[in-house]
matplotlib code that plots the C-alpha trace (Angstrom):
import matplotlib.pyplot as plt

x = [121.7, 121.2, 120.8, 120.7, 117.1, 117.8, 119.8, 119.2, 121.3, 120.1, 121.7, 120.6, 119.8, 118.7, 116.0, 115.3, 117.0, 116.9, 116.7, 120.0, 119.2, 117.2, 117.2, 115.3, 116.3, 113.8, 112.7, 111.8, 109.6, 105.8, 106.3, 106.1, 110.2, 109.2, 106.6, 109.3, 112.3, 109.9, 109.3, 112.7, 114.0, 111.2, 112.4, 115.9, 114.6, 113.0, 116.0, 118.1, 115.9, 114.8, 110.9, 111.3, 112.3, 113.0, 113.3, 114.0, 112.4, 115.0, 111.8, 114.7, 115.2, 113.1, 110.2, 110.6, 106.4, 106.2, 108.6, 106.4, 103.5, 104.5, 106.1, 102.5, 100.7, 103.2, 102.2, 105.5, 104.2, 105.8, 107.7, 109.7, 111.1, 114.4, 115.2, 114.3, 114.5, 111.1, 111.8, 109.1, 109.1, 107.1, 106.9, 107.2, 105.7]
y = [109.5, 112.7, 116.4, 118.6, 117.2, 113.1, 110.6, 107.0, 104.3, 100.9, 98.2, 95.5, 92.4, 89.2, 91.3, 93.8, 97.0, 96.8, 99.8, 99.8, 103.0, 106.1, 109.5, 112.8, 115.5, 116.3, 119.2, 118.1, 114.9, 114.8, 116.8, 113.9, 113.4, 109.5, 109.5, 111.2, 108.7, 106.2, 106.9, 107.6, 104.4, 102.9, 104.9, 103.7, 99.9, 100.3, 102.0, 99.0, 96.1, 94.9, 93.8, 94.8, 97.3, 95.8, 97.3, 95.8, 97.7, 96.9, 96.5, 97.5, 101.2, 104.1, 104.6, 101.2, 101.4, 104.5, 103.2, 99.9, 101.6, 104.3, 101.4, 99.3, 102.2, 102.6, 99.3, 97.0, 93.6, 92.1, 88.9, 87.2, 88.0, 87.5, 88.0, 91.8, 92.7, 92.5, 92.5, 93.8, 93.5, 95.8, 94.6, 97.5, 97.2]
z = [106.7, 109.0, 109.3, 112.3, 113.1, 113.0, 112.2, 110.5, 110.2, 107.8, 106.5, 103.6, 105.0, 102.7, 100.5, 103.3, 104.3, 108.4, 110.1, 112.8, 114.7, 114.2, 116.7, 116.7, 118.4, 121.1, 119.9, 116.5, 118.2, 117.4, 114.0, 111.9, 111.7, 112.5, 109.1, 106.8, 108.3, 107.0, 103.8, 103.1, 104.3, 102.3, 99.2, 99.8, 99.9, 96.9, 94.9, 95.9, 94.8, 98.1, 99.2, 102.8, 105.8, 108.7, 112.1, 115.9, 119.5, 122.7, 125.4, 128.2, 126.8, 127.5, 125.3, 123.9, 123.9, 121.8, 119.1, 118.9, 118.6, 115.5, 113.5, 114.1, 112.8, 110.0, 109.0, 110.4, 111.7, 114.8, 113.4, 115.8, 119.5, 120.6, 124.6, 125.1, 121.5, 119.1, 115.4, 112.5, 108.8, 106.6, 102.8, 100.6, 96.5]

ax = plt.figure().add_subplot(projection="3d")
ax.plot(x, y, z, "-o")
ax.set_aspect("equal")
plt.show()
């Protein structure tokens, strides 16, 4: 999914849509892009069945911190660590 602000890319994995990529323009950063990607990928989850979104944080790219940090205050809990890469799983209703 995208428009001229972002982009998203999921796919369903087990019962859980994981959340592949997602990008914001830098100039649309900071004005709650991140919260709306959220919801909708939460929407989409729910419109397909599943019980989850997943999503993954690669600690050797740039702003690795930040992303960690808005998916723990969007309610993602860390599950499992792999290398560099951290994975989170949110359960949705």
């Amino acid at each position: 999914i995208e428009d001229e602000t972002f982009f998203v890319t999921f796919t369903p994995v087990s019962d859980a849509l994981y959340i592949r990529d997602i990008y914001i323009a830098p100039e649309h950063r900071s004005q709650g892009k991140s919260l709306e990607i959220g919801l909708l990928t939460e929407r989409i989850a729910r419109e397909k069945g599943l019980k989850a979104v997943m999503g993954s944080v690669d600690t050797e790219t740039n702003g690795w911190e930040r992303s960690k940090n808005i998916l723990e205050q969007f309610g993602y809990k860390e599950i499992f660590k792999d290398g560099n890469m951290i994975y989170f799983n949110k359960d949705i209703d």
